[in-house]
C-alpha positions as CSV (number, residue, x, y, z in Angstrom):
1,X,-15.1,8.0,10.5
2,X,-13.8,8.8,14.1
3,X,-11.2,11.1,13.9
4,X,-7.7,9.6,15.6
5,X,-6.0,11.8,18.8
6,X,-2.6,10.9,20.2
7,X,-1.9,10.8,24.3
8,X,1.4,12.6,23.1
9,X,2.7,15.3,20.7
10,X,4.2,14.3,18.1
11,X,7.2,17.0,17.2
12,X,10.0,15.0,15.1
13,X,8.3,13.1,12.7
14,X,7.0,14.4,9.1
15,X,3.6,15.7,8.2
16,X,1.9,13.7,6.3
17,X,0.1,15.3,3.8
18,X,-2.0,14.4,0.5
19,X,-0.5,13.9,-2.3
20,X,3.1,13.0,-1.2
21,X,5.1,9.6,-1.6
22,X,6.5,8.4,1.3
23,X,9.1,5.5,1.8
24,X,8.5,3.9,5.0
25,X,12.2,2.1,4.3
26,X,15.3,2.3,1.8
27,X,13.2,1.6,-1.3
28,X,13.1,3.8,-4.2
29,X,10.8,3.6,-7.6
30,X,12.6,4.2,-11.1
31,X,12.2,5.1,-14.5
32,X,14.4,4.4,-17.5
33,X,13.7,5.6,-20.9
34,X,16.2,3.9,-23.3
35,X,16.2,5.7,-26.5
36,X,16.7,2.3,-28.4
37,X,14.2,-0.3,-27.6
38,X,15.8,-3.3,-25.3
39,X,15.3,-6.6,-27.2
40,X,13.9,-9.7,-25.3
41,X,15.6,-13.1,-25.2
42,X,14.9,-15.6,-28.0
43,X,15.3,-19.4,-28.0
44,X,15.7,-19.6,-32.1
45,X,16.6,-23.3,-31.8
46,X,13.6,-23.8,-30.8
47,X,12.3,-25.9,-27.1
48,X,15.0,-27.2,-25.3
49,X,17.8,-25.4,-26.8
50,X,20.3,-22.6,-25.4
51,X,18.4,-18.8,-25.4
52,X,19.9,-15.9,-26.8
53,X,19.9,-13.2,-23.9
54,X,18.5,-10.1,-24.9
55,X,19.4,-6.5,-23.3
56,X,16.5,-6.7,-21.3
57,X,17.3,-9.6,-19.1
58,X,21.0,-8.0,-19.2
59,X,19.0,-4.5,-17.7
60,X,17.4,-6.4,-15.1
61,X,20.6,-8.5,-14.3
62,X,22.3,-5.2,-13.3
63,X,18.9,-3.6,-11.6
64,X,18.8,-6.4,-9.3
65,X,15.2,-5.4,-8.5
66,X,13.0,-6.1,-6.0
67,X,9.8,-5.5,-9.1
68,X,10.0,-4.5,-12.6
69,X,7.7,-4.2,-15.5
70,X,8.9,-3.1,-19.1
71,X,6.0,-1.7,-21.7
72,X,5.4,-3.5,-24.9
73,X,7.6,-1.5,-27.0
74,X,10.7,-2.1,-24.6
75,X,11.6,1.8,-24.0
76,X,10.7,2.2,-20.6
77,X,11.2,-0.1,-17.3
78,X,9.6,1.1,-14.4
79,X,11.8,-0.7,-10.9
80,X,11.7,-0.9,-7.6
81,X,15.0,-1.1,-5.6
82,X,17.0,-0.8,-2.8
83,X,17.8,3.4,-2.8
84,X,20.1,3.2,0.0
85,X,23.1,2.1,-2.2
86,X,22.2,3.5,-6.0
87,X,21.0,6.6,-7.0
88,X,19.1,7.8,-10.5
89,X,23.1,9.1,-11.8
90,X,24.6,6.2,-10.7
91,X,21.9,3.6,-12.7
92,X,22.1,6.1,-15.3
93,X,25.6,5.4,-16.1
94,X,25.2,1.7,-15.5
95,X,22.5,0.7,-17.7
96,X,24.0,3.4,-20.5
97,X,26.7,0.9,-20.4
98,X,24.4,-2.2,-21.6
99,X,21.7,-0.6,-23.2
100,X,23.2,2.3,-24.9
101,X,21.7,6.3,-24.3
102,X,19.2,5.7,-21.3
103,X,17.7,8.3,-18.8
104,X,16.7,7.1,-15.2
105,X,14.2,9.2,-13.5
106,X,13.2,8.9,-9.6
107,X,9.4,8.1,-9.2
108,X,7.7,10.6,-7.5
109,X,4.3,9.8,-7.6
110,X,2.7,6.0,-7.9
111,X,-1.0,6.8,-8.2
112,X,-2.1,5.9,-11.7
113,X,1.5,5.0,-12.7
114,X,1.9,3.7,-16.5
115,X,4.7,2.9,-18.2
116,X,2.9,3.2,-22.0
C-alpha cells in the first residue's frame, strides 16, 4: 500500500498509534461483574400470560444501552453507552442498587473481547 501524506501539519490532534482504543464520539464500553448471577425473565403461566421480570431486564432498564450482551451464566454484561453523562462509579452504584455487589469496569481494549 501507498503510504498517505497530508498538504498540511497536523499539530493538535492525537497520535494514533497501535494498540490504543479510540472514541471517535461520547461512547464508552463497560464491564459489570455481579457477584450474584442476574436471573432472566420467566413467563411461568405459560404463552400469553404476564412475565416475571428478572434483574437482568431491570440492569438493562437502568443501562439504557446503545448494545449489550450478558454471558450464559449471568455474571458479566459487557455495554455500550453514552460516557458523556455516566461514569464506571456512578453505574457502579446504580446497578449495586438492583443487582446487589457489582463491579463496573471501563473497556479498554475491544480486540478479542469475551465476556465468558
Amino acid at each position: 500500500m501507498a503510504e498517505v501524506t497530508l498538504d498540511f501539519a497536523k499539530v493538535n490532534s492525537d497520535l494514533y498509534t497501535l494498540g490504543t482504543l479510540y472514541k471517535t464520539a461520547q461512547i464508552t464500553a463497560y464491564r459489570a461483574v455481579f457477584d450474584t448471577a442476574l436471573t432472566a425473565d420467566s413467563r411461568p403461566g405459560g404463552d400469553n400470560t404476564a412475565i416475571t421480570i428478572g434483574t437482568l431486564r431491570q440492569v438493562a432498564n437502568e443501562l439504557n444501552a446503545m448494545m449489550f450482551q450478558v454471558n450464559d451464566l449471568g455474571t458479566i454484561v459487557v455495554f455500550v453507552t453514552d460516557g458523556h453523562h455516566v461514569d464506571a462509579a456512578s453505574l457502579d452504584l446504580r446497578l449495586t442498587a438492583i443487582a446487589g455487589a457489582v463491579t463496573v469496569t471501563e473497556e479498554t481494549i475491544l480486540g478479542g473481547l469475551t465476556i465468558a
